[in-house]
C-alpha positions, 0 to 999 in steps of 0.5 A: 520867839521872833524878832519883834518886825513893823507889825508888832512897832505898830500894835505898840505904836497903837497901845501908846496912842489910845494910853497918852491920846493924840494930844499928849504925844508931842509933849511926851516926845519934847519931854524925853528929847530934853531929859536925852540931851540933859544926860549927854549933856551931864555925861559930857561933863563928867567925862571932862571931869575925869580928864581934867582930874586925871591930868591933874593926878598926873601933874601932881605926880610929876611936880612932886618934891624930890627927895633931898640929899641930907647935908654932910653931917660935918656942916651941920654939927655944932663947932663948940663941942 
């Protein structure tokens, strides 16, 4: 099978018209532009999202406690015994 060339663009430019007609056409096209800048806009975000939480993984792991040396055993027995 071919690619599809201007020929086959316009057959379907023409199927589109009689479906939708002619004043249907520019509301169709806003309708989609919106939903388009909606989902870069939704992708955008969510890749921000897992910047800002990969970097506060990193933060945590970073600032996690450090393990502590037990204090000798001769300073926390009790001197009575």
């Amino acid at each position: 099978m071919g690619a599809f060339g201007w020929p086959h663009l316009l057959i379907i430019l023409a199927v589109i018209l009689l479906l939708f007609g002619a004043a249907k056409l520019p509301a169709l096209a806003k309708s989609l532009g919106q939903s388009a800048r909606v989902f870069k806009g939704e992708m955008k975000a969510m890749k921000e999202d897992d910047s800002s939480a990969k970097s506060k993984a990193e933060n945590v792991s970073s600032e996690a406690p450090k393990a502590e040396t037990p204090a000798s055993s001769s300073s926390t027995a009790d001197p009575s015994s």
